[in-house]
C-alpha positions, 0 to 999 in steps of 0.5 A: 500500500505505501509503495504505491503510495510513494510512487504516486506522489513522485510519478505526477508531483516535482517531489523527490524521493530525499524529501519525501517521508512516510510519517508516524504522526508524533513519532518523528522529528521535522525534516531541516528542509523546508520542502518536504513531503510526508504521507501516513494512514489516518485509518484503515477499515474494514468494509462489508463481510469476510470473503473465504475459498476453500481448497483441499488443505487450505482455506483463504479469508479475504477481507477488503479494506479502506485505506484513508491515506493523509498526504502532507505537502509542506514547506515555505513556498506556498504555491508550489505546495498548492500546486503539488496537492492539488495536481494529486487531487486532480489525478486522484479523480481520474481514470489515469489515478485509477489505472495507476492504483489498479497496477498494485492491485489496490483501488483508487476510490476518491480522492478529497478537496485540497486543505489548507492548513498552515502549522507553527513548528518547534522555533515557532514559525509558521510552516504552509502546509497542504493536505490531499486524502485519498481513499484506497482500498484493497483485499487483505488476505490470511492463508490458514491450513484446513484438515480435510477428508477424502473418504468417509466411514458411515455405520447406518443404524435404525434407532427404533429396532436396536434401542428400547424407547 
């Protein structure tokens, strides 16, 4: 999923691969750049009921999941950064944005409006910040082993002649 992700963002944005983060929200310090890019999962969840195929030792459960993806483009120049979401906004509305996603077997749903939205950093600067969310989903899989039978063994007994009521 964020393979994908990454390499949407640097197929259709001036981004490059240096100034580029998969973000853990809290968990990681600002770039010392200011132009960088960082995306991560806002949630993931699970849409509809457990789909399962059976074959002779094993059985599949697929289950399809949302992928809510966060991309924040952030930096001091302002139109670049407006430029860059919403480019991945326009992409992410088309068929050339399905067909991409569709290459990693993942489904572009939608993706939303650009935001803006403008955060002050540890030296207490404010940082332009704008974010593109974009709505994926795919079907997650678990392969678990299933004991089977070939043959089967059956003792046919009328209750009412052998058993005494």
């Amino acid at each position: 999923m964020y393979e994908a992700v990454n390499d949407f963002i640097l197929k259709y944005t001036d981004v490059v691969q240096d100034n580029l983060y998969r973000g853990y929200q809290n968990r990681s310090t600002l770039p010392q750049i200011n132009d960088w890019t960082m995306y991560y999962d806002q949630s993931i969840n699970r849409i509809g009921t457990n789909v399962e195929r059976y074959s002779d030792k094993e059985v599949t459960l697929y289950t399809l999941r949302e992928y809510v993806i966060n991309i924040d483009f952030c930096g001091d120049d302002r139109e670049t950064l407006a430029k860059r979401a919403t480019t991945l906004a326009i992409v992410g509305r088309s068929f050339v944005g399905y067909n991409f996603f569709n290459e990693y077997k993942i489904t572009l749903d939608y993706a939303e409006d650009v935001q803006y939205l403008p955060f002050v950093d540890e030296e207490q600067q404010y940082i332009h910040r704008y974010r593109i969310v974009l709505h994926l989903s795919r079907w997650d899989s678990v392969v678990l082993p299933q004991e089977t039978a070939n043959t089967v063994s059956a003792y046919i007994e009328n209750v009412d002649v052998h058993h005494e009521p």
